[in-house]
C-alpha positions in Angstrom: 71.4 87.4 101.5 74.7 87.8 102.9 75.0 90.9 105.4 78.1 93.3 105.6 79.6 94.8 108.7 79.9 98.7 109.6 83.8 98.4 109.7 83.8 96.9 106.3 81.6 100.0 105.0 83.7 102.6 106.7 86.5 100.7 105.9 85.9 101.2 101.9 85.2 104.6 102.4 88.8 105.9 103.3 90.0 103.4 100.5 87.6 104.9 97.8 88.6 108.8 98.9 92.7 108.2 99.9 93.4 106.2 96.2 92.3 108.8 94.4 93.3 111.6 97.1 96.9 110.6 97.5 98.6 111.4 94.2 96.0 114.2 92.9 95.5 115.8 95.9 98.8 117.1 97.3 99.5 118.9 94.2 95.9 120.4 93.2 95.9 122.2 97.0 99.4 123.0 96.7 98.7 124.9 94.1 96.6 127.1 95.4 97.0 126.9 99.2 101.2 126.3 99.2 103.1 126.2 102.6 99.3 126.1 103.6 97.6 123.1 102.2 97.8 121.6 105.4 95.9 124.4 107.0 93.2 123.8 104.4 93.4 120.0 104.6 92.2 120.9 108.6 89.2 123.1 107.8 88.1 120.8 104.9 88.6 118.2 107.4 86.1 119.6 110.0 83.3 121.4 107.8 82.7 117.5 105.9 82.6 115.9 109.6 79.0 117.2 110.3 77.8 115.9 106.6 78.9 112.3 107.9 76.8 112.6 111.0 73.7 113.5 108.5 74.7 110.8 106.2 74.6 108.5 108.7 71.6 109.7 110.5 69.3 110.0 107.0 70.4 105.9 107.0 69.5 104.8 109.7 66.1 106.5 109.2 65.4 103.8 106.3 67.9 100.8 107.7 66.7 98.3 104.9 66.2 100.8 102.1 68.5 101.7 99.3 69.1 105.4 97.9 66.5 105.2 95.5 63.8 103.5 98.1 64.6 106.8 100.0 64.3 109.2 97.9 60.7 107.6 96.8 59.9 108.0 100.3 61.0 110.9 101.0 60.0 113.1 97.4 57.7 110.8 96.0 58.2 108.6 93.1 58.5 110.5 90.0 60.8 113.1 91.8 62.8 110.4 94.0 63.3 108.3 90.5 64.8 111.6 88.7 67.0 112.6 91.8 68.6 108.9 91.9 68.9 108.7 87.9 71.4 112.0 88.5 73.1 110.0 91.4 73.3 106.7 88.9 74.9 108.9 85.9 77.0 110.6 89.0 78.3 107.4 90.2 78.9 106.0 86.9 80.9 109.6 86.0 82.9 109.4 88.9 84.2 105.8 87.4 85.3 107.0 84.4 86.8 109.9 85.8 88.7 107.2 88.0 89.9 105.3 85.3 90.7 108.3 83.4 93.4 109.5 86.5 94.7 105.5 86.1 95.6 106.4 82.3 97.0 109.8 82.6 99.2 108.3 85.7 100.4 105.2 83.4 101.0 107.4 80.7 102.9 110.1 82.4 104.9 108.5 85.1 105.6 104.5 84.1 105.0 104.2 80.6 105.1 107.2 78.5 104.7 105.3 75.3 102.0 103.0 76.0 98.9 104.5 74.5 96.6 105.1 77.1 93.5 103.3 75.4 96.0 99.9 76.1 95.6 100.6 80.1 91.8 101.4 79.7 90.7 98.2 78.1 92.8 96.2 80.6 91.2 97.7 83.3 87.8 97.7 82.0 87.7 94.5 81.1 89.0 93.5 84.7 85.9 95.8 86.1 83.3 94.3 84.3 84.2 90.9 85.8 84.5 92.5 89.3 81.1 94.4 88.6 79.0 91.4 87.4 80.3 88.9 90.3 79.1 91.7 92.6 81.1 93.7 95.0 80.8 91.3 97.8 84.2 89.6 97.9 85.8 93.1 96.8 84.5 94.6 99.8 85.6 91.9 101.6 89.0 91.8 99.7 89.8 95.3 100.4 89.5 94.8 104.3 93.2 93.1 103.6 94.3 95.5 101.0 93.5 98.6 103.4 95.7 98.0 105.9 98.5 97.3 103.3 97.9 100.2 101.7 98.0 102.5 105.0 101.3 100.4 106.2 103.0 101.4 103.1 101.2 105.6 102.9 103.2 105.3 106.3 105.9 104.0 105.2 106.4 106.5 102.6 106.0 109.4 105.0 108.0 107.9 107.6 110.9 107.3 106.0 111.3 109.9 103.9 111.4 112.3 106.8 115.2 112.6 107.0 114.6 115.0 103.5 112.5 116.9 105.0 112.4 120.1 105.8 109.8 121.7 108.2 111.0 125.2 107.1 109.0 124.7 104.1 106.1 124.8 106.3 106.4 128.3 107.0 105.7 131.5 107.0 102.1 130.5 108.2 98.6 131.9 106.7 101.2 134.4 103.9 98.6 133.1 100.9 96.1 134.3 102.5 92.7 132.8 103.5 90.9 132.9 100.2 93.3 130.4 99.1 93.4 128.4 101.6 89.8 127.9 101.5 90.2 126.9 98.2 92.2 124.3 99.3 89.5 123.8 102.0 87.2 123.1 99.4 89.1 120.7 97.1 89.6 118.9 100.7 85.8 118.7 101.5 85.0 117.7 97.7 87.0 114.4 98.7 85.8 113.6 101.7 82.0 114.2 100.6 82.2 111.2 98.9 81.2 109.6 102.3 77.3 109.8 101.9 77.3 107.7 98.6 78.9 104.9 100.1 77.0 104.6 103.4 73.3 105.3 101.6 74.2 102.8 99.3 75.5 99.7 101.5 74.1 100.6 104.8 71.0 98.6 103.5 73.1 95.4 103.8 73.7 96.0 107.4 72.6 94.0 110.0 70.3 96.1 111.7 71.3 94.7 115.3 74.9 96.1 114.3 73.5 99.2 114.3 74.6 100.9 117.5 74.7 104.3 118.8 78.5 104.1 118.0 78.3 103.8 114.4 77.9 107.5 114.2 81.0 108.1 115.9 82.7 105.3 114.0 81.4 107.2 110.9 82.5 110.6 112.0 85.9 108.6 113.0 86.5 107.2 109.7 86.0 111.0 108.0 88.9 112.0 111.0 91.1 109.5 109.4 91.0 109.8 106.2 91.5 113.6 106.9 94.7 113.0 109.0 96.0 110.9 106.0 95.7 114.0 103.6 97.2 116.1 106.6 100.2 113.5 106.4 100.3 113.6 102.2 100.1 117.2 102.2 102.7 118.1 105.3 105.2 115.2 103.7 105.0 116.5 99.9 105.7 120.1 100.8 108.3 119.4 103.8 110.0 117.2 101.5 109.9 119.6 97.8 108.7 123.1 99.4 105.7 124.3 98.3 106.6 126.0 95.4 107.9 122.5 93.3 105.3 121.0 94.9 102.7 123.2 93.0 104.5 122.3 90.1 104.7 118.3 90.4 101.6 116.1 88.9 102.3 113.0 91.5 104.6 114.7 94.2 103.4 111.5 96.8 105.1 109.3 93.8 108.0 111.8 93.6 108.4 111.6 97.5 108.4 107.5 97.5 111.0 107.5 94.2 113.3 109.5 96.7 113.6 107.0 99.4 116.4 104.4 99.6 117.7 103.3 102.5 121.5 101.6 101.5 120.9 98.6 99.5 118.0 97.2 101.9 115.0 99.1 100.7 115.3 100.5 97.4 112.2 101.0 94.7 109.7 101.4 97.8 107.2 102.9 94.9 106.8 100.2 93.0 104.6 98.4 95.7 103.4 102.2 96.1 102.1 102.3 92.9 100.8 98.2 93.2 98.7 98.6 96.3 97.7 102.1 94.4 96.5 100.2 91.3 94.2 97.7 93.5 92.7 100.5 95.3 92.0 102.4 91.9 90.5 99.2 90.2 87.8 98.7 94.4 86.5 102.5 93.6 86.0 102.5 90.3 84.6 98.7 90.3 82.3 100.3 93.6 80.9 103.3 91.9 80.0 101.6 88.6 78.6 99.2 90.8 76.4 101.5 93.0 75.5 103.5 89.7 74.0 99.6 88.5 72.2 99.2 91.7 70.4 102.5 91.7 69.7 101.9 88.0 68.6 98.2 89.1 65.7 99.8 91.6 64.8 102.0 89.6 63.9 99.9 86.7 62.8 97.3 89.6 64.8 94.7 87.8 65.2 91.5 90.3 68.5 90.9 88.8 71.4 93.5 88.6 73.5 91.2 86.3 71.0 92.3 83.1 72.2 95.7 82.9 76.0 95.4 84.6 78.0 94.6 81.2 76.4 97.0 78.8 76.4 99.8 81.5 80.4 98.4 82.8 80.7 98.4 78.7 79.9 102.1 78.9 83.2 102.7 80.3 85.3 101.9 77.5 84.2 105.2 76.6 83.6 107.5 79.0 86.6 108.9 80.4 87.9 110.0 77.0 84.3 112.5 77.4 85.2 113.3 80.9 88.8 114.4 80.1 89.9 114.6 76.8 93.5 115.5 77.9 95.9 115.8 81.2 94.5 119.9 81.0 90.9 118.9 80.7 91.4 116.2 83.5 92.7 118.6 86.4 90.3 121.0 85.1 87.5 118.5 86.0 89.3 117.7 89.6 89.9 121.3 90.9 86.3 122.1 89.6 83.9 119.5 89.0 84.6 116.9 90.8 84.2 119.0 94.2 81.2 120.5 93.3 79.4 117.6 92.8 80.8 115.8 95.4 79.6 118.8 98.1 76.2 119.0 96.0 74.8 115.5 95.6 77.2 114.1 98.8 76.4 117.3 101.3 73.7 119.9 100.7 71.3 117.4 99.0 71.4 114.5 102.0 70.9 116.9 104.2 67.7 118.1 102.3 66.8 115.0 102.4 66.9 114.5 106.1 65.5 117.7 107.1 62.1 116.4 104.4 62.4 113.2 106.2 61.9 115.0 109.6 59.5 117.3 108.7 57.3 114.7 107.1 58.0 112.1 109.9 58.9 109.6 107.5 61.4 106.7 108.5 62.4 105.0 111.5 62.5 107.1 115.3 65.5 105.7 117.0 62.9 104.2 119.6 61.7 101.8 116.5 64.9 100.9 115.0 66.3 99.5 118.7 63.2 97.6 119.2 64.0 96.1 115.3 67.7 95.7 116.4 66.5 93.7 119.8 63.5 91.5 117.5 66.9 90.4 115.0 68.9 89.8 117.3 66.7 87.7 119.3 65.7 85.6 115.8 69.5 85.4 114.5 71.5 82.5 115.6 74.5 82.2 117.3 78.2 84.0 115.5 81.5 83.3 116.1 83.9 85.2 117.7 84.4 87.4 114.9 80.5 88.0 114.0 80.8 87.0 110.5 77.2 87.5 109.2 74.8 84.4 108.2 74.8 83.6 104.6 71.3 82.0 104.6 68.7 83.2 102.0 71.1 85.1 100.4 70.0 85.5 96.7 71.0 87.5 92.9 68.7 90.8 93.2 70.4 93.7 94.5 72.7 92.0 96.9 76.1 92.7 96.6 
């Protein structure tokens, strides 16, 4: 079975939180938080940073488990099934609610008279493929498409800082700081979706590539993705103030429409919206994906591919129950979204690893370097690069 790499796990996890974070986000803590959003964007950013640590920690107890294999161990089996049913019909929720956001952009912003239904069956239909192939290649693919997408999230702010105006940033803490940590909270919502990604793939990892830095690398890839809010939010309300900003759906949208430099770069948001779209189609693709593993184990199916259409199929409905309208929708991500994301991605992990502790179950860090040394002795020889072995890779539940 082919093995992935930390960076590439990491690497989907500020993809997964930034597609979706970038045109919702500015405006939903804007609304609340105004001039300061990106005071709330920094607290959010700091209270999810311990959660990663956790996260990674509660992995790296159970290096070549899955989700559901740690919850069996760690609650027992009836309990540990139940727990990772909620985190399959979670996963699978999220998805919808992903693809839901794609419509209501689409609809709203590029083709008002398209009925939304036409963008959903596209997109599903594209998913399904993605979903039964596995995520493999995507994972792989989106190491390219992430540091397009950050070059051009750059470019955006960059060059659209001749419009703006820093006096928009101030007077500082005049909302006061109930509602900034309300924006706090939208901000940790996002960024709690770090758990979900590393308990599901960190059972792919090579366990000699797991160092003592891939903590820090974890709690480093939370920093980032938290600086890129920072940047959204500080742009957005520089460039609009924070009063039209709390007024605009898609203000990162609004800020790329407003660049032009002469007749050299012109229409920068159309490859906005294009490396948007990609990332869009890796998360939702992912979590329908991780919501078919989980479902996968806990049926102990030794093929995923039985149950990936009809549940991918699922989708064709689904978002029209999470959001039945643009209202319903923002409804769901000032509210819902955020509290499930801090339940199932913060307070329950970390019940989890405290159980584990207490009940000595897992690996000690002692056992899992003596592991690491034992496969890196038996592994043969990479290239410069360290592109894991393919050999003995197989259908099951390998991506």
């Amino acid at each position: 079975m082919k093995k992935l790499v930390v960076g590439e796990v990491y690497i989907l996890y500020i993809s997964v939180v930034l597609t979706t974070a970038v045109l919702f986000l500015p405006f939903l803590i804007a609304e609340v938080a105004l001039q300061d959003s990106w005071l709330a964007v920094i607290i959010g950013t700091f209270v999810a940073l311990p959660f990663s640590l956790i996260a990674v920690s509660l992995a790296m107890k159970f290096p070549e488990k899955g989700l559901e294999e740690i919850l069996e161990e760690v609650l027992g089996k009836f309990l540990g099934k139940i727990i990772a049913l909620s985190y399959s019909v979670l996963y699978l929720y999220i998805s919808a609610l992903v693809i839901r956001q794609l419509e209501e952009f689409f609809v709203l912003a590029i083709m008002p008279e398209t009925p939304p239904i036409a963008f959903r069956i596209l997109y599903v239909l594209v998913l399904m493929l993605g979903v039964y192939e596995g995520t493999l290649a995507i994972l792989r693919t989106n190491v390219y498409i992430f540091p397009v997408g950050m070059l051009v999230v750059g470019l955006v702010v960059g060059l659209a800082t001749t419009k703006m105006s820093f006096d928009n940033l101030t007077p500082v803490f005049v909302i006061g700081l109930e509602n900034i940590l309300q924006g706090s909270y939208l901000t940790i919502g996002w960024l709690l979706q770090f758990p979900f990604i590393v308990l599901t793939f960190f059972k792919y990892i090579e366990t000699a590539k797991l160092t003592p830095n891939v903590k820090k690398l974890g709690m480093f890839s939370v920093i980032v993705t938290g600086v890129s809010l920072l940047a959204g939010a500080l742009g957005t309300i520089a460039v609009f103030g924070p009063k039209q900003t709390a007024t605009m759906f898609y203000p990162s949208f609004s800020m790329a429409r407003t660049i032009s430099i002469g007749n050299f770069l012109e229409n920068i948001e159309i490859t906005f919206v294009g490396v948007w779209v990609a990332g869009m189609y890796i998360c939702a693709t992912v979590y329908c994906f991780m919501s078919i593993l989980l479902v996968t184990s806990i049926l102990k199916l030794n093929n995923y591919k039985k149950i990936a259409l009809p549940m991918a199929g699922l989708l064709f409905y689904l978002p029209s129950i999470v959001a039945k309208d643009l209202s319903s929708l923002f409804s769901v991500l000032r509210q819902t979204f955020p509290f499930l994301t801090i339940v199932f991605g913060g307070i329950l992990p970390t019940i989890f690893l405290i159980l584990a502790s207490i009940m000595n179950k897992g690996m000690s860090t002692e056992k899992l370097k003596e592991e690491q040394q034992e496969e890196e002795e038996s592994q043969p020889l990479k290239g410069n690069f360290g592109e894991p072995s393919s050999e003995g890779e197989g259908e099951g539940e390998s991506p």
